[in-house]
DRENDO-1510 file (C-alpha; in Angstrom, 1 decimal, always signed):
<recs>
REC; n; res; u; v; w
REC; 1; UNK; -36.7; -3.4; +39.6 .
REC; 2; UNK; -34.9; -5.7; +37.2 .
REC; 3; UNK; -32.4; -4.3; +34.9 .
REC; 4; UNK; -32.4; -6.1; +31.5 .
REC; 5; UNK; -28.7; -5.4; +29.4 .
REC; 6; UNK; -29.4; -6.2; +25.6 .
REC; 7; UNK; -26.4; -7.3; +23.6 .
REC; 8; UNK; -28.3; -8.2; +20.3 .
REC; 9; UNK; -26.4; -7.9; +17.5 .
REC; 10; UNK; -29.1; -4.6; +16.8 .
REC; 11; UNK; -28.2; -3.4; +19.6 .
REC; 12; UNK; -24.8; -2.5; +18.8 .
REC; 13; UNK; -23.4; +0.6; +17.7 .
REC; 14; UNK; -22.9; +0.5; +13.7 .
REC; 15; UNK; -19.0; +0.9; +13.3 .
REC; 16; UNK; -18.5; +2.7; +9.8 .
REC; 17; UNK; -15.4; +1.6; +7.7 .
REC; 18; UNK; -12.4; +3.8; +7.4 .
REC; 19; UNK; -11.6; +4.3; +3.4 .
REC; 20; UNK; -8.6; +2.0; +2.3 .
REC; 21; UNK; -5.8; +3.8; +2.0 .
REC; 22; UNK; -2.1; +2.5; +0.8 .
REC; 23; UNK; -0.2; +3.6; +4.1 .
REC; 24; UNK; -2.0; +0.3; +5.8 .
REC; 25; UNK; +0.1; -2.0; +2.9 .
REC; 26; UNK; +3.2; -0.3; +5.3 .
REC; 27; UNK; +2.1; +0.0; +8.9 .
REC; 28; UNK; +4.6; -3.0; +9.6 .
REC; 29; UNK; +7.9; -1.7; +8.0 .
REC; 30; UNK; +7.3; -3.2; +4.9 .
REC; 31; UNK; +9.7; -1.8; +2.1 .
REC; 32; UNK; +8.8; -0.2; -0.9 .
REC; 33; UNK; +7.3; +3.2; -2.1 .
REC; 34; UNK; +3.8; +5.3; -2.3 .
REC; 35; UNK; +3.2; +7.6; -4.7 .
REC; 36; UNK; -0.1; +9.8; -5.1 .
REC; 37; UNK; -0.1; +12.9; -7.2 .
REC; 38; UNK; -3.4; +13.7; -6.0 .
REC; 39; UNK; -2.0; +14.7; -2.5 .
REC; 40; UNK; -0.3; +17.9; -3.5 .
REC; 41; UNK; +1.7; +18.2; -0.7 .
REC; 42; UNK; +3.7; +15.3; -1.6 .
REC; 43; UNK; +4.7; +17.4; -4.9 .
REC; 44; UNK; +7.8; +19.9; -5.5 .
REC; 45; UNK; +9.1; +21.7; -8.5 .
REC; 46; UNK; +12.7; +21.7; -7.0 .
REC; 47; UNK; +14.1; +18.1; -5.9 .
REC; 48; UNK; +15.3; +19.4; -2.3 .
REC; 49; UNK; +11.3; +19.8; -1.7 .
REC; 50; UNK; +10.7; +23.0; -1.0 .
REC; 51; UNK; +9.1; +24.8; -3.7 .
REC; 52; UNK; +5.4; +23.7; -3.8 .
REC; 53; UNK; +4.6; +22.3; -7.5 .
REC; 54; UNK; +1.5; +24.0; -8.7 .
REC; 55; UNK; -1.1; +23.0; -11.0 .
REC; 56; UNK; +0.4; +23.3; -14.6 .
REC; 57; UNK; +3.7; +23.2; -13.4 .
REC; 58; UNK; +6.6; +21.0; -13.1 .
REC; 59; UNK; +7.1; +18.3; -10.2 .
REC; 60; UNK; +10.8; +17.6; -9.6 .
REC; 61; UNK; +10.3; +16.0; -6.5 .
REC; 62; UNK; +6.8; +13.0; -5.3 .
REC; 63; UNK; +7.6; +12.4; -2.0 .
REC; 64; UNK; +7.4; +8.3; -0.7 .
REC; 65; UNK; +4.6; +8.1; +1.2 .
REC; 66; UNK; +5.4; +5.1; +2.3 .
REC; 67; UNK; +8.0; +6.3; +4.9 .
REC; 68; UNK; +10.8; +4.9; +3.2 .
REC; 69; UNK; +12.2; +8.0; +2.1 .
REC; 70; UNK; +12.3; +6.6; -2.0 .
REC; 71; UNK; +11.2; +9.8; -3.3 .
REC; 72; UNK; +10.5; +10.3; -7.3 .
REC; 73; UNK; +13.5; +12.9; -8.6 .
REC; 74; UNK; +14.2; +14.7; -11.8 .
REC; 75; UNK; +17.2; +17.2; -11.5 .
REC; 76; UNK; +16.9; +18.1; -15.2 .
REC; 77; UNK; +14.2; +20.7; -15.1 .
REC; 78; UNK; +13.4; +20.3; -18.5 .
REC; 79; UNK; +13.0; +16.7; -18.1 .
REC; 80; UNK; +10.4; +17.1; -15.2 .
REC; 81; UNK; +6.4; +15.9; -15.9 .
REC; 82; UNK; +4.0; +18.6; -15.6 .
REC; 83; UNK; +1.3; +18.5; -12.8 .
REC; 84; UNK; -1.9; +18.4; -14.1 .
REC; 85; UNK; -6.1; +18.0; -12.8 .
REC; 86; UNK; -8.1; +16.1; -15.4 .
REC; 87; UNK; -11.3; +17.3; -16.4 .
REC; 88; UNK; -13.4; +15.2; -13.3 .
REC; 89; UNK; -11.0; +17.3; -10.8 .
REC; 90; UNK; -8.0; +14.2; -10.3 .
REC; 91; UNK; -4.7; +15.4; -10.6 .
REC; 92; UNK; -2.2; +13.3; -12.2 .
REC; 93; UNK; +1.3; +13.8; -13.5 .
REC; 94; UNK; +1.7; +14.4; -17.4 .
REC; 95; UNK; +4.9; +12.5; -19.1 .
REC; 96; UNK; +5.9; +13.6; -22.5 .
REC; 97; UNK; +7.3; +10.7; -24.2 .
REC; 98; UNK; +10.1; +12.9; -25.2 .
REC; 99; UNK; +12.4; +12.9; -21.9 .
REC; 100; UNK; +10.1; +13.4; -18.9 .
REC; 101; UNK; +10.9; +10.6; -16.2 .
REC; 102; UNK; +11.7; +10.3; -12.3 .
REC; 103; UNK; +13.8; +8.0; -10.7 .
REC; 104; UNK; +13.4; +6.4; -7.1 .
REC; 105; UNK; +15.8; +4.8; -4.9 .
REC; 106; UNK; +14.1; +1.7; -4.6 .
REC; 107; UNK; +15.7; -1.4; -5.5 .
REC; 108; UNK; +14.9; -5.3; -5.4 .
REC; 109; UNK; +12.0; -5.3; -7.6 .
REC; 110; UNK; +13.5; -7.0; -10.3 .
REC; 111; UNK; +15.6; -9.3; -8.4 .
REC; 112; UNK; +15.0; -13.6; -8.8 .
REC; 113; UNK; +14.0; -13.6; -5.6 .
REC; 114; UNK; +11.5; -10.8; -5.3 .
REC; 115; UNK; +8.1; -11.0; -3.5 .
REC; 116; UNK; +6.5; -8.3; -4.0 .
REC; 117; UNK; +2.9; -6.2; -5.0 .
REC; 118; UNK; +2.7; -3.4; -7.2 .
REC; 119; UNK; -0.2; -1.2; -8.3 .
REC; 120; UNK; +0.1; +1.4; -11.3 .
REC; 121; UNK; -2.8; +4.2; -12.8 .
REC; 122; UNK; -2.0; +5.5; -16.1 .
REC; 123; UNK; -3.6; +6.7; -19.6 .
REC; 124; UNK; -1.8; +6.6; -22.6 .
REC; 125; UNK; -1.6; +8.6; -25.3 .
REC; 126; UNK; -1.2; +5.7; -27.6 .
REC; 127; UNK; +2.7; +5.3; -28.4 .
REC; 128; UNK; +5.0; +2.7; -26.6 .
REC; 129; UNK; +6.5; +3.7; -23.5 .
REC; 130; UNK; +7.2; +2.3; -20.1 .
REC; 131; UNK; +5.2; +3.0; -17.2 .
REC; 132; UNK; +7.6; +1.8; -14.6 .
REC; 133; UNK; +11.2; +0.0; -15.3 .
REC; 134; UNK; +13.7; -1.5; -13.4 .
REC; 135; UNK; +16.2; -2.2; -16.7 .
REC; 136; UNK; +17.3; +1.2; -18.2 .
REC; 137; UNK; +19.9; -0.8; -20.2 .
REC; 138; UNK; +17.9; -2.7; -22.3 .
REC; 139; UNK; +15.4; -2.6; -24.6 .
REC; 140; UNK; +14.8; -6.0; -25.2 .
REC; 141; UNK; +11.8; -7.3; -23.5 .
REC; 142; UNK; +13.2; -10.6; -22.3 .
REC; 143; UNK; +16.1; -9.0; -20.4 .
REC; 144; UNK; +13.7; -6.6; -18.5 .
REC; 145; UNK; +13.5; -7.8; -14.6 .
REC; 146; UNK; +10.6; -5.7; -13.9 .
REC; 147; UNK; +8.5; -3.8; -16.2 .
REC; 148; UNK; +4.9; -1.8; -16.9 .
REC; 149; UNK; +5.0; -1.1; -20.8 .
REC; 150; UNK; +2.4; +0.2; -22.6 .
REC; 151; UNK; +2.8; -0.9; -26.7 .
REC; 152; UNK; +0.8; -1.3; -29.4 .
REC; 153; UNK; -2.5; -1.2; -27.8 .
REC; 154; UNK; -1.2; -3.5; -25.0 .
REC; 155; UNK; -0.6; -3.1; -21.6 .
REC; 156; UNK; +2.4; -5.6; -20.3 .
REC; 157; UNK; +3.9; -6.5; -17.5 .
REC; 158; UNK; +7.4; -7.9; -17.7 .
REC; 159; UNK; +8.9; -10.0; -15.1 .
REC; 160; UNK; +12.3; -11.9; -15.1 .
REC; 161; UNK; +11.7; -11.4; -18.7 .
REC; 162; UNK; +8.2; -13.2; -18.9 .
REC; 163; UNK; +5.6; -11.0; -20.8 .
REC; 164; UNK; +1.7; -10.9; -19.6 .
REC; 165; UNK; +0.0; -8.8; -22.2 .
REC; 166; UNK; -3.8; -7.3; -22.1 .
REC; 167; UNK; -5.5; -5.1; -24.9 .
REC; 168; UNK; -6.1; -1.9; -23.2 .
REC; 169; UNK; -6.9; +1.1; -25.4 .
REC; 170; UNK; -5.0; +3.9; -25.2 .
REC; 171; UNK; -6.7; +7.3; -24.3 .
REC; 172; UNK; -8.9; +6.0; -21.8 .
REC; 173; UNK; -7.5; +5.3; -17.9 .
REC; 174; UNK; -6.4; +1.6; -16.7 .
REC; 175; UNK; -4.8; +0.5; -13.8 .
REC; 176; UNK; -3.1; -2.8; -13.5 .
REC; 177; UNK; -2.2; -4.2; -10.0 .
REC; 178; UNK; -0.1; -7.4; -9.4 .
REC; 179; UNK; +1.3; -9.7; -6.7 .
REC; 180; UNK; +4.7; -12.5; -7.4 .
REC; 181; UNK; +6.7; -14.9; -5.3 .
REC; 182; UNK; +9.6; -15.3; -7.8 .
REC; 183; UNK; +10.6; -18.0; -4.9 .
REC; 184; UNK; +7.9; -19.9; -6.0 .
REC; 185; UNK; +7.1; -19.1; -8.5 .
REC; 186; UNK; +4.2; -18.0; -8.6 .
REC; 187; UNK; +2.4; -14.4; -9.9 .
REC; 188; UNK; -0.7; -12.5; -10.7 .
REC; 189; UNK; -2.0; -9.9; -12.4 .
REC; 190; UNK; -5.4; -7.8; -12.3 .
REC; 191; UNK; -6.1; -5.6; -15.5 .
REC; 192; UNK; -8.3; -2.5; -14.5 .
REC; 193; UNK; -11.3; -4.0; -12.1 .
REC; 194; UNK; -11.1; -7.4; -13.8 .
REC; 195; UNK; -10.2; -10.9; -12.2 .
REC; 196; UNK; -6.9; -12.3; -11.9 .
REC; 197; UNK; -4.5; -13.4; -14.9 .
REC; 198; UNK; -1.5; -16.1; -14.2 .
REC; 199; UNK; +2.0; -13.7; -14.9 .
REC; 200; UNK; +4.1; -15.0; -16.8 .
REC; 201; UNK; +7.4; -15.5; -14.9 .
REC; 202; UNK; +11.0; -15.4; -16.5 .
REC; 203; UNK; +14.7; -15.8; -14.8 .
REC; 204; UNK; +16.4; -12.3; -15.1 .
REC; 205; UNK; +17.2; -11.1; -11.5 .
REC; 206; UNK; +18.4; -7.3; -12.0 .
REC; 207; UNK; +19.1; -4.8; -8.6 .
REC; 208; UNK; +18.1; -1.5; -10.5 .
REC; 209; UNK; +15.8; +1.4; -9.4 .
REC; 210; UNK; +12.9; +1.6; -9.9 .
REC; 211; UNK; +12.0; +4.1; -13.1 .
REC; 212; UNK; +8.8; +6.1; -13.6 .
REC; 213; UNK; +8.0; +7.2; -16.9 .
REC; 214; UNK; +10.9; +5.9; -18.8 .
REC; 215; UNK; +13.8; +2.9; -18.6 .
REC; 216; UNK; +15.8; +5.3; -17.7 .
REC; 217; UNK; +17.6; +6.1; -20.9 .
REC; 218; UNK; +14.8; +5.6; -23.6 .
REC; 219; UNK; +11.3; +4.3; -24.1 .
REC; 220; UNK; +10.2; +7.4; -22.9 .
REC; 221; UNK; +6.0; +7.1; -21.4 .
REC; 222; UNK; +3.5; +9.3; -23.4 .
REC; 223; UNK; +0.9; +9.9; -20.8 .
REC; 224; UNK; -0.9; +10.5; -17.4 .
REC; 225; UNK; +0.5; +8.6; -14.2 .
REC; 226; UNK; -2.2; +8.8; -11.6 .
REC; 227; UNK; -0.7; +6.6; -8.8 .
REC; 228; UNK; +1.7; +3.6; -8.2 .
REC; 229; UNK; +2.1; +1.6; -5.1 .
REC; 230; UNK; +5.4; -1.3; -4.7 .
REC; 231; UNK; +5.4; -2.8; -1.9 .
REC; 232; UNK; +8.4; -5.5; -1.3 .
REC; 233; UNK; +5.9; -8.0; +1.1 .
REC; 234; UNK; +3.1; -10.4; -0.6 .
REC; 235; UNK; -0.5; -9.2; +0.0 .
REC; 236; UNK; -3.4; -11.6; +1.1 .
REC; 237; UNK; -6.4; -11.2; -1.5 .
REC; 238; UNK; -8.2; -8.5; +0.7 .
REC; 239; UNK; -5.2; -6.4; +0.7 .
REC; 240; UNK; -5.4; -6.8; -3.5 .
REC; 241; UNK; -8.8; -6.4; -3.7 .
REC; 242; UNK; -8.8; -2.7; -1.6 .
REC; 243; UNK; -5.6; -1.9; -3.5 .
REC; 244; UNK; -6.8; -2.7; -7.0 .
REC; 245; UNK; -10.1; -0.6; -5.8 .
REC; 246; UNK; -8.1; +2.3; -4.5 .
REC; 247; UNK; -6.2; +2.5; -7.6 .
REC; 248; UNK; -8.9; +2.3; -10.3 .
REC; 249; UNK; -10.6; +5.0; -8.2 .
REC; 250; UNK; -8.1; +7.5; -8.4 .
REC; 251; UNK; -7.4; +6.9; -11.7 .
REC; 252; UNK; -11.4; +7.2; -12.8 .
REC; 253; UNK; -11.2; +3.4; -14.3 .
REC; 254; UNK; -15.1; +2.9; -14.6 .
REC; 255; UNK; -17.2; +0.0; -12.4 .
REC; 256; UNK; -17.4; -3.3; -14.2 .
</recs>
């Protein structure tokens, strides 16, 4: 009897695809930080980590998922954004626009010769506040090496000091998600689930943390932060596309 082996494509065993997740933008070292307030394990009240942050409470501590060890701290308690679950069940972090920020140890965003990705979901409550910052000594917005400022019904990115600016309404959940070779130069920018927009490049190099929530010393965010992904290595246009995805997802940004 003849034995007949089919290898038709049909014939193959369907392979299902894993869900993107950020930890495969850092599976080869690559520096930089992860942050996902829906993982509630990665949340503390205390910054030594080990007093679990509950829902309505106060997160001192987001731990780097990343590996990198540049966790998100607040040591002034009062200063600390509250954890909260919106009402389709995604927990996010609430700033106050008062004083609520966190500081990581991460460093080189906003240097002149950066290459880098970064990926950001917030909701504002409408008044001007920075999302992320690199430049807590400033408040002009052409010394700023690295910025995510919402303002006046805008959402901006500031690099080197170059603006890129989008009308996003405030009250309703955006992401943004961007890649730059300051070597280049060369940078983009993706608004929500839209296409990409040139960035606008500037020449202020700065070796600062990175800030959530604030520039550190003012300019204080007034809203929900539902992710942010930095990741100091390029990404091809696959990687953008899964990140930009991941992001709107978790932050409820709706399908084109």
């Amino acid at each position: 009897m003849k034995l007949v082996c089919d290898i038709a494509v049909t014939a193959m065993r369907h392979r299902p695809r894993l869900p993107f997740s950020p930890a495969r933008l850092f599976a080869a070292g690559e520096k930089g930080c992860w942050f996902d307030p829906s993982d509630l394990a990665s949340l503390f009240e205390d910054t030594a980590g080990t007093l679990p942050a509950t829902v309505n409470g106060r997160v001192g501590r987001m731990v780097d998922k990343s590996g990198n060890g540049h966790h998100a701290i607040q040591t002034n308690s009062w200063a600390r954004p509250f954890l909260r679950v919106d009402s389709a069940g995604r927990p996010y972090l609430e700033f106050d626009g008062v004083d609520d920020c966190l500081q990581t140890s991460l460093t080189g965003l906003g240097l002149a010769n950066s290459r880098a990705t970064l990926a950001c979901g917030y909701r504002a409550n409408g008044a001007a506040g920075y999302i992320l910052n690199t430049a807590p000594s400033t408040s002009s917005l052409a010394e700023v090496a690295l910025g995510v400022l919402f303002q006046s019904g805008n959402s901006r990115v500031i690099l080197g000091g170059g603006v890129t600016s989008r009308a996003l309404a405030a009250l309703t959940p955006h992401c943004v998600t961007a890649v730059w070779d300051r070597t280049g130069p060369s940078g983009q920018v993706f608004w929500d689930r839209a296409q990409a927009q040139a960035l606008a490049l500037g020449n202020v190099s700065v070796n600062t943390p990175l800030w959530i929530g604030s520039r550190g010393s003012g300019a204080f965010f007034a809203g929900r932060v539902y992710g942010v992904v930095a990741r100091m290595a390029l990404s091809n246009a696959a990687e953008l596309a899964r990140l930009q995805a991941h992001i709107c997802t978790k932050t409820g940004v709706p399908q084109a």
